[in-house]
N, C-alpha and C positions, 0 to 999 in steps of 0.2 A: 384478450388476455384473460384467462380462466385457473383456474386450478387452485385446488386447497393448502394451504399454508401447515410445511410438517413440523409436526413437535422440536423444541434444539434443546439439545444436550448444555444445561447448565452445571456448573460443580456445587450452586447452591438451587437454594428453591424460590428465588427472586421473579416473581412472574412479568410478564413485558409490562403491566398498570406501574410498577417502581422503577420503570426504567425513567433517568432522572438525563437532564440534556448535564455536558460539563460545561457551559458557560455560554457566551453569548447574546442576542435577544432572542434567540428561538426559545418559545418556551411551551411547545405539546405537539405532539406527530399528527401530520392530516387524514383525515378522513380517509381511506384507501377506496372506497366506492367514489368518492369523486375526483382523488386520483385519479383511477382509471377512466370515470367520463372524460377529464380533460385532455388526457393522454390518447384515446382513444374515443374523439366523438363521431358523434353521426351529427351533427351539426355544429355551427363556426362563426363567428362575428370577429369582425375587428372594426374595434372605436378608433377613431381619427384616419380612415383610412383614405386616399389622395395619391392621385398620382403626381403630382408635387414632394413628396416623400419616401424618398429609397428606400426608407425599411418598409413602408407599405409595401412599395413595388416587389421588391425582396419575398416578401411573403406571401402578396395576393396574387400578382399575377402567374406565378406557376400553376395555382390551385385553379385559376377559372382558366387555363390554356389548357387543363386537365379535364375540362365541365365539372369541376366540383363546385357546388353551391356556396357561396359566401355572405351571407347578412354584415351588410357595409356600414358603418354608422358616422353619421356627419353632419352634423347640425347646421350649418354653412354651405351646404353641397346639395341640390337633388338629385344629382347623379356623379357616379365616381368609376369610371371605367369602361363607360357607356352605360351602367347601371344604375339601378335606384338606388336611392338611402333611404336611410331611418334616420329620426334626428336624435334616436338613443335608447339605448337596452331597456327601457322601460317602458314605450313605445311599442314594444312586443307583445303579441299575443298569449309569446309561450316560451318555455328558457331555450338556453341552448348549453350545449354541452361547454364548448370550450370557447373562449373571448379571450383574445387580442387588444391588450390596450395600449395603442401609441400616442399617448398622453402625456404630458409632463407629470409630475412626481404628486402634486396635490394632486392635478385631476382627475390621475389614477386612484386615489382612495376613493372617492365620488364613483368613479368606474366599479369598483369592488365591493360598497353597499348598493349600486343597482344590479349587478348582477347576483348577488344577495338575495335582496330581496325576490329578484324572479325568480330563483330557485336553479339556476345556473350550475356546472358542474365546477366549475373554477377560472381562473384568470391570470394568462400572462402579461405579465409588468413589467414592460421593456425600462423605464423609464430608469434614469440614475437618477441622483439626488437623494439618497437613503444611508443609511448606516456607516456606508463608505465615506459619505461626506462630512464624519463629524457629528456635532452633538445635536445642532437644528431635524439634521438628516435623519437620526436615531430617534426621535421624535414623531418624525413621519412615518418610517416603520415600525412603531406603536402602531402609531394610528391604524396602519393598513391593515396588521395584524387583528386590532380590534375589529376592523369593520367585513374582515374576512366572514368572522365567526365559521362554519362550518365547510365552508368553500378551501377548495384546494387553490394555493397560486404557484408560481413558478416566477421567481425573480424576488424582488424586484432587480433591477439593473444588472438585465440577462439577454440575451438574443434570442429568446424563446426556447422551439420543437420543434421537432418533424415525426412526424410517424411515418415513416416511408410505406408501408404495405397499404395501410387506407386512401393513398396520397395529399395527409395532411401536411401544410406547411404553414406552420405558424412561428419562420423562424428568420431573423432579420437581419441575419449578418451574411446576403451574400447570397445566391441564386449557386445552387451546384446539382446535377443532374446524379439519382441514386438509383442502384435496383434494390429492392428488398432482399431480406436475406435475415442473417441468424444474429449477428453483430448490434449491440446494445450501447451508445456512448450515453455517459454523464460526465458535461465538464463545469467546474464552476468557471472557467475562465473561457467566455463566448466567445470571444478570438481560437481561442487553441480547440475551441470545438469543430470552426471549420476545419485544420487545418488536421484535426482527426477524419473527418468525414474524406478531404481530401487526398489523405494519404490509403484509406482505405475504397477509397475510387480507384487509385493507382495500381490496386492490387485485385481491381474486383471482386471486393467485396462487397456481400449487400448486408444492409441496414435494417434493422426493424426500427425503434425508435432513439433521436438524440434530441439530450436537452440539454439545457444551457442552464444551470440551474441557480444561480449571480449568488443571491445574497442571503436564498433561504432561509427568508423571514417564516414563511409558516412550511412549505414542503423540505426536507433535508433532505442530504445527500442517501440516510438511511431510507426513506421514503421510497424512494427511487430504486435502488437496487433490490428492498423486500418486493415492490409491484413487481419488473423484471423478473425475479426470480421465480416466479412462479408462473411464467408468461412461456410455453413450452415450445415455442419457436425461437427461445432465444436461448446461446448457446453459452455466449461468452460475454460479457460486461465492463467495458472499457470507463474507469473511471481519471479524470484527469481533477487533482488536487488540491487548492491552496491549503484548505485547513479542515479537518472534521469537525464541527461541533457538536456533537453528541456520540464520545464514542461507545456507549455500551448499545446504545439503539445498533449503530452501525455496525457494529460487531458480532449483534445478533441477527440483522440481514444478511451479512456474511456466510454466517453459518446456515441460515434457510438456503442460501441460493449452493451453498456446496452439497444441501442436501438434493436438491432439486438436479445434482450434476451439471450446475451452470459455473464456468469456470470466470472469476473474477481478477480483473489485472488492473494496475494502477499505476498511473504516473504519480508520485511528489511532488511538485513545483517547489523552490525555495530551499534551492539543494546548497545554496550560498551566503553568506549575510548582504552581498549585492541583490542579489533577486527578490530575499527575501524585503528588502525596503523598500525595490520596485513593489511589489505585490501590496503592502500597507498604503504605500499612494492611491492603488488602483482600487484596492476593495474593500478595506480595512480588516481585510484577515491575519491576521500575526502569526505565520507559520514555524511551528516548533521543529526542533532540528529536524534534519530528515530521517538521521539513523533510527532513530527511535520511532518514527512509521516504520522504516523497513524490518524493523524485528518483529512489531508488532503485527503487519499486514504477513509477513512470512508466518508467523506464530500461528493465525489462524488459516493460513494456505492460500492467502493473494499472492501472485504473480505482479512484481514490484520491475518496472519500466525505467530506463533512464531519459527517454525522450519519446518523442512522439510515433518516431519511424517504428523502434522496437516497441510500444505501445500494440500497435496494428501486427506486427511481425506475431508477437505473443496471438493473438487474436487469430492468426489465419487458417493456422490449421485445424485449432480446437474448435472453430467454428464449423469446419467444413465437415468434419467427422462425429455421428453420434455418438453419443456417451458410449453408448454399447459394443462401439468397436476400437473403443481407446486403448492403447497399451503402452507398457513403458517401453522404452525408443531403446536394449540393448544392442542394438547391431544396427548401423546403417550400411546397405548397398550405394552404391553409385556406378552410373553409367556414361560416360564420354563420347563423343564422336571425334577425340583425335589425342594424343598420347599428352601435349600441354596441358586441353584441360582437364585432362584426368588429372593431373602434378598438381594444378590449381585447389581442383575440388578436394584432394588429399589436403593438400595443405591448411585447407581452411575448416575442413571435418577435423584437424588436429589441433588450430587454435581456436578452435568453436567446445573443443572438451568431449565429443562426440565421438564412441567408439565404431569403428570399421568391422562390419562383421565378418565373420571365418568361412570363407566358402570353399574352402580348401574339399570340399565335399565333392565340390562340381569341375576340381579342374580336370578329371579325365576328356569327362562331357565337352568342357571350352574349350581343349586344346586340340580336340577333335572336329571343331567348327570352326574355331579362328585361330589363322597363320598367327603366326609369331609365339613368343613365349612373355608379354607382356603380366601386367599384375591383374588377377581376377578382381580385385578392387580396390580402388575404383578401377572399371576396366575400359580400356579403348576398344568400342566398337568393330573400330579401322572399316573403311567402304566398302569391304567387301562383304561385310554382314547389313550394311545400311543398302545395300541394293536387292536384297533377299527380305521380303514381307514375311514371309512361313518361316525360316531363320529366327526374323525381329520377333514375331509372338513367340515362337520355341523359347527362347534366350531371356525376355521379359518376364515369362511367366514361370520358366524354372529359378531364375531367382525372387521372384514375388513371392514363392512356394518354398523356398530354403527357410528351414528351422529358424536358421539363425539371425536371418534379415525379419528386422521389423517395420521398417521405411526402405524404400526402394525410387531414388532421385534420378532424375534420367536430365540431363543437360541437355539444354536446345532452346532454341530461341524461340519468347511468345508475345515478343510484341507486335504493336499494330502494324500493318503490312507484311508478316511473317506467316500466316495461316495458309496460306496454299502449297508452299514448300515445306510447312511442318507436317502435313497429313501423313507421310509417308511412314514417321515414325510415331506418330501421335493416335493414329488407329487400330495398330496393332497396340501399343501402349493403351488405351480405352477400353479396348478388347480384354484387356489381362483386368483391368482395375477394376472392371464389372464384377467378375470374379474372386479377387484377392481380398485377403481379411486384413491387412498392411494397405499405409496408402504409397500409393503410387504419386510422386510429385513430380513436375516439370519447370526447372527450373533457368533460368539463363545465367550464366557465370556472373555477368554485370548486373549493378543494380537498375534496372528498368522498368518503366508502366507497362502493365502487362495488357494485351489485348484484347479489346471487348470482343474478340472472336473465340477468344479461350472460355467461354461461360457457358458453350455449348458445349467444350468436352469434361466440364466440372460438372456438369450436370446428368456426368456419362463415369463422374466416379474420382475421375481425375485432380488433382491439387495441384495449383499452380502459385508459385512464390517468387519475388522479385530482385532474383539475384540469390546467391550462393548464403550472403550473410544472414540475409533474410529466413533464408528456409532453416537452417540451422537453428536460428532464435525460435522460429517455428517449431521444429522438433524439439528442442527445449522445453519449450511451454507446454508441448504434448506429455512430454516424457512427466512435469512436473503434474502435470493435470492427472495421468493415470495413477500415479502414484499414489497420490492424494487417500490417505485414509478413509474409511467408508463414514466416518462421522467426525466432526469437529467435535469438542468439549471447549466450551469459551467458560470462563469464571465469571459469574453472577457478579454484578456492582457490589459494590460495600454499600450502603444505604445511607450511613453519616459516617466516614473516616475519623477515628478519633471515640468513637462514642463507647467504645468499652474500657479504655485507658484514664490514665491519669492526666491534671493540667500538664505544661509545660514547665521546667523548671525555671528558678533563675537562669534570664538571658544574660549573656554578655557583647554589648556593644565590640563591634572589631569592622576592619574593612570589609569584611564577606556578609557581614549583616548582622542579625543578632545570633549569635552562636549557645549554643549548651558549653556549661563549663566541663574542664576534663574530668573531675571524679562523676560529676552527674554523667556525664557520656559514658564513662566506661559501667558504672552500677545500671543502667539502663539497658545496657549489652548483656550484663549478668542477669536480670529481669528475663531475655525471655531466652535464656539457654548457652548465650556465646562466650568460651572462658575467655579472660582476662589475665595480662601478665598483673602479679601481686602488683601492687602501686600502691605509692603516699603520698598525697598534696601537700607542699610546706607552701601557707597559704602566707598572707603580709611578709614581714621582716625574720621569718623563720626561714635558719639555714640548718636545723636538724632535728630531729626526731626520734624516741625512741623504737618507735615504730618500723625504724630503716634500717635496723639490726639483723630483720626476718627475713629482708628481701634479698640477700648473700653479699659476697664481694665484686661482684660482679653488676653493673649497673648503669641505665639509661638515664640520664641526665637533661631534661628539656622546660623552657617555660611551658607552662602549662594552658592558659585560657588565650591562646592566639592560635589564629588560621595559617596553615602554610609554612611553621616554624621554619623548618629549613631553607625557606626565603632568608629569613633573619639570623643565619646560622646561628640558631638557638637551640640547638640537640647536639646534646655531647654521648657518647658511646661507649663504653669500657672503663666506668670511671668506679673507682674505688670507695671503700664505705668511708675509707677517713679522707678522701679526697672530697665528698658533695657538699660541705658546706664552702670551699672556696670557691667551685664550680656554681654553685647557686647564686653566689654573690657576683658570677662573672656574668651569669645572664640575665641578670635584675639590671645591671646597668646597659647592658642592651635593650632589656623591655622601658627602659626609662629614655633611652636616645629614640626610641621609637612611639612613645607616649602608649604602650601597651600595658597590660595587666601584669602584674609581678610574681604570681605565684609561679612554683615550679614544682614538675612532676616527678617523682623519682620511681623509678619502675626496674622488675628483675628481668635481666639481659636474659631472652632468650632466642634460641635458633631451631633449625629446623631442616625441610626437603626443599623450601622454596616459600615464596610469598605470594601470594592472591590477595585479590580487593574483592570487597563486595559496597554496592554505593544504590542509592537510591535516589529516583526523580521522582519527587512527587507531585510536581504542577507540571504533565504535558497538556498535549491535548488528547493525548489517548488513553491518559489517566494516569496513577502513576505506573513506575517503573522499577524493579529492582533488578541491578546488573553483577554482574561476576566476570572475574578474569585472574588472566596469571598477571603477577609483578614486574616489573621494572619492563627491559625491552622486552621480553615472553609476549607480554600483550600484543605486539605484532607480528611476533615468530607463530604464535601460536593461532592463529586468523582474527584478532581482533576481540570485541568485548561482546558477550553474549548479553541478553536479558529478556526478563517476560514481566506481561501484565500483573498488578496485584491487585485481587488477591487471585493467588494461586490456581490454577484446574490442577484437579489431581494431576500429581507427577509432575505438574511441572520443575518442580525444583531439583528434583532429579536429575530432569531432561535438561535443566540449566546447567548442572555440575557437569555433568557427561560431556556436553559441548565443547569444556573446556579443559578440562581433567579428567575425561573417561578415558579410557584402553584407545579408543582411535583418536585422540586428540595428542596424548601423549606418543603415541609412536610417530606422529608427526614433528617430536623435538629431540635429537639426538643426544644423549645422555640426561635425560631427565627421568627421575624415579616414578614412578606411580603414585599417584595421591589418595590417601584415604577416602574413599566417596561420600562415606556414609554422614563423618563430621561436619562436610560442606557442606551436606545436603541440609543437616540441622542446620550452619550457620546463617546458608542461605533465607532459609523456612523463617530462621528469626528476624532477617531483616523484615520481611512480609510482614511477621507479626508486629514488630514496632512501627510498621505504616497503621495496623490495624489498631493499635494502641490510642497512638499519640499522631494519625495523621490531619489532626485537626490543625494541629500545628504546626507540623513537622511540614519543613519546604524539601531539605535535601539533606543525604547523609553520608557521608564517605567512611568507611572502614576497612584503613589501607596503613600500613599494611596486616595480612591476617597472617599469620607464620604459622606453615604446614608441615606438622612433626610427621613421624612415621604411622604414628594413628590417631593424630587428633587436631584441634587448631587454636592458637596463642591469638586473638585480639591483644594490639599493643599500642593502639590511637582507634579516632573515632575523633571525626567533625559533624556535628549537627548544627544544623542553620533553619531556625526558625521564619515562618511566612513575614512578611512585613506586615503590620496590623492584625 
């Protein structure tokens, strides 16, 4: 693994020395020089190693059935496999690159100051008993961290690596036979690591390196995708998730590896509040919703996975094809050998979103070769073209070569015991993909393991996928991979959120936490730009004001310092100037049935084109968040709630508006007017800025609803909820 790490487009000028982890015990990025020793050595020990030990076995004996060299370590043993031992890394002459510790959880710290001290390139730490376990456990992963100092590890309580191309296997959950190849996994959860490697067996695909990455006391999940990404055998970076701990690191390995044209895809785990508790058992990672990865990971151009099958699916094709012959997927061709599955593959090129390209060019040509007046695509073959070799290339390679086909699928079975009867079509097909700037894919209708005899015609051009759905998700991935901008812009961290603003005002105690009172929420909004309806607080046992003369006859009526009012039907709507002092008195005794704050708000009724929210998260794990949407049902007419990282890359606030209120957002809602852009885009800008402000303190902020005139926008509520402590 070689190659120079390229400059990334920041919006500030925060260099990688500030990038800061958000939370965790990880507390500094490893070494990447011995990163790559361990990831990549020329030499290998594994402590405690016995054949009495499945995870030994698991990992040593593939590598010496391969003649690879192993330094065995065994205090208890002089031989362990027919082989000699060592009674321990310090016992050695000379270091070694990478070590194997199947030790329990103390005696792996002990493991990782000897191999320390010999100058060792780093150490996997199978061992559980760490951070997952509570507070003793988080104790020992101190320790480990301490006694690492400049050593790379990988765990603790992980299944290790493989580097398939070297035939290293330092990896202990499970013997599986790989070829090498372009495909990159990182899973934190060493279970769902095999069961990525095994789904990308099924499909033949080969591997360069997977790691199991557990608990990422010193190496993180950024770690891992910066080495990859500059690792020029590798295409696509399969990462599987519970939680990011450091996401601006991670988000700037991101952006190196999209410069590098390595395309990265991601499962979420903890897509449920079930899973997500399984997962807190299992690792102690506390996975934050999901949605707010997938905007985030889409934000900077991950390819977001719902399981494991589509995981590898995304993967298949972007692997198989170099950067330089990717393109966006506008037309798929399809080819049948009998009129069903033609009906089949239509059908599912129509619920996969994937347009049928116009060959309406070539039907003179087809209707001249093949009886019938069926549909040029997808087309049936029919037998009497599959009996014709000089036909089958004629007919492949005039559509490989149509303008408007950018994928070219040809249906036919590639599973195991299939290869002597597929030749027929499959060499004339090889024939043409040698050739074509399109790939050429073969795919079976069903989803099936494909066979290890089809690696000989992948390596002739060809692309093979597992089943109809598969190849689809395939093209997808491709389609999204070519598209992809020639550079990411990620936004620089904030350095200390909070550090240019003001304290926090008077809290006020309420169910939701401690909350901002309503006149401090709303003069806060006025601070950095967002108008406000006129309002007046009648604070104690005041029910009027001279001040409520200004705000007309017309008037919003609600308790003031509580979350949720319309929980407690406590907003009145249309209420007259000489009507608020009876109305005041009528929601004082609901704030008093409910042991709530008394004051009430009185505000000028106003309307507009429509109502939007804008709302802020400021504790994910990806840092915060400010979101935007249309009001009431809209929010799911309209596709749901948009958002981006704060602070800002240029444009993005823009590009936030747009999403939900630009010209193609709204003609997707039938009678809805056009929204001013420009206002939202400030209003938006301003939430950003009050993260920037006051995110010291600031947990979360709703400001909903925002009422959208013809050219401007009404703020007429605001909840801010301060952090606890």
């Amino acid at each position: 693994m070689s190659g120079a790490a390229p400059s990334v487009t920041w919006s500030g000028s925060t260099p990688d020395t500030d990038l800061k982890p958000s939370g965790g015990l990880q507390s500094r990025s490893v070494d990447p020089n011995n990163l790559e020793r361990l990831l990549s050595p020329a030499t290998v020990a594994v402590v405690g190693a016995s054949e009495n030990l499945g995870m030994s076995n698991n990992a040593v004996l593939p590598m010496l059935e391969a003649g690879r060299d192993v330094v065995l370590v065994n205090p208890n043993r002089a031989t362990v496999y027919d082989r000699p031992t060592v009674p321990s890394l310090s016992s050695l002459d000379q270091p070694v690159d990478a070590v194997l510790a199947l030790v329990n959880a103390s005696r792996s710290i002990g493991v990782v100051e000897e191999a320390r001290a010999l100058g060792c390139g780093g150490v996997v730490v199978a061992a559980g008993g760490f951070a997952e376990s509570g507070d003793e456990g988080r104790d020992l992963q101190a320790q480990l961290v301490a006694a690492a100092g400049e050593l790379a590890i990988v765990g603790p309580n992980c299944s290790g690596f493989m580097n398939v191309g070297q035939g290293v296997n330092l990896f202990t959950g499970g013997r599986i036979a790989l070829h090498d190849g372009a495909v990159a996994v990182v899973s934190q959860s060493g279970f769902l690591l095999r069961s990525a490697l095994a789904a990308g067996q099924q499909r033949q695909l080969g591997f360069g390196i997977a790691v199991s990455s557990g608990n990422e006391a010193v190496a993180g999940l950024h770690d891992y995708v910066e080495l990859l990404a500059r690792d020029p055998a590798t295409r696509a970076i399969c990462l599987v998730i519970e939680k990011i701990r450091d996401a601006d690191a991670f988000l700037h390995a991101v952006a190196h590896a999209h410069e590098h044209d390595t395309a990265v895809i991601a499962l979420k785990l903890g897509r449920t509040e079930r899973s997500r508790e399984i997962m807190r058992s299992h690792t102690g990672a506390i996975a934050d919703e999901s949605w707010v990865y997938d905007l985030v990971l889409h934000e900077v151009g991950v390819l977001v996975a719902r399981d494991i099958d589509e995981l590898l699916d995304h993967a298949q094709l972007v692997a198989h094809i170099p950067p330089a012959r990717r393109r966006p997927v506008r037309g798929v061709a399809v080819m049948a050998s009998s009129g069903g599955v033609a009906g089949v593959a239509a059908d599912a090129l129509a619920d996969a979103g994937l347009p049928l390209a116009d060959l309406s060019v070539l039907d003179a040509w087809v209707r001249e070769r093949i009886p019938g007046d069926g549909l040029l695509n997808p087309l049936d073959m029919t037998g009497f073209v599959m009996r014709d070799p000089a036909l089958l290339r004629e007919l492949f390679d005039r559509y490989a070569h149509a303008a408007a086909v950018d994928a070219l699928v040809l249906c036919w079975w590639a599973g195991e015991g299939d290869e002597a009867w597929s030749q027929t079509l499959l060499e004339p097909f090889a024939e043409v993909a040698a050739r074509a700037d399109i790939p050429l894919i073969v795919s079976p209708v069903e989803a099936t393991t494909l066979g290890e005899w089809t690696r000989a015609y992948h390596d002739r051009g060809v692309a093979f996928c597992r089943g109809l759905q598969s190849t689809f998700r395939a093209l997808h991935a491709l389609d999204h991979v070519a598209r992809a901008p020639d550079s990411v812009v990620v936004a620089a961290p904030p350095s200390e959120p909070g550090a240019a603003g003001a304290p926090a005002p008077a809290l006020i105690t309420s169910p939701a936490g401690p909350i901002v009172g309503f006149g401090d929420a709303m003069r806060m909004l006025e601070t950095v730009g967002i108008p406000v309806a006129p309002f007046v607080v009648l604070a104690g046992d005041r029910d009027d004001d001279p001040a409520l003369d200004a705000l007309g006859d017309a008037l919003v009526v609600k308790l003031a310092d509580v979350p949720h009012r319309t929980e407690l039907d406590a907003v009145r709507l249309g209420v007259r100037r000489a009507d608020v002092a009876d109305v005041a008195r009528q929601l004082r005794r609901i704030a008093h049935d409910h042991d709530a704050p008394t004051s009430v708000a009185v505000q000028s009724m106003v309307s507009g084109e429509g109502e939007a929210f804008i709302g802020l998260m400021g504790r994910t794990d990806l840092g915060p968040i400010v979101l935007f949407g249309r009001g009431g049902v809209l929010v799911e007419l309209a596709g749901g709630v948009h958002g981006r990282r704060v602070p800002f890359a240029p444009g993005a606030g823009h590009d936030l508006v747009d999403a939900v209120a630009g010209a193609d957002a709204t003609a997707r809602l039938r009678g809805q007017t056009q929204w001013p852009v420009a206002p939202l885009v400030a209003a938006v800008d301003g939430m950003a800025e009050l993260w920037r402000r006051h995110g010291s303190w600031l947990h979360s902020a709703d400001l909903n609803p925002l009422v959208v005139t013809r050219d401007g926008v009404i703020a007429v509520d605001a909840l801010f909820v301060a952090a606890d402590g």
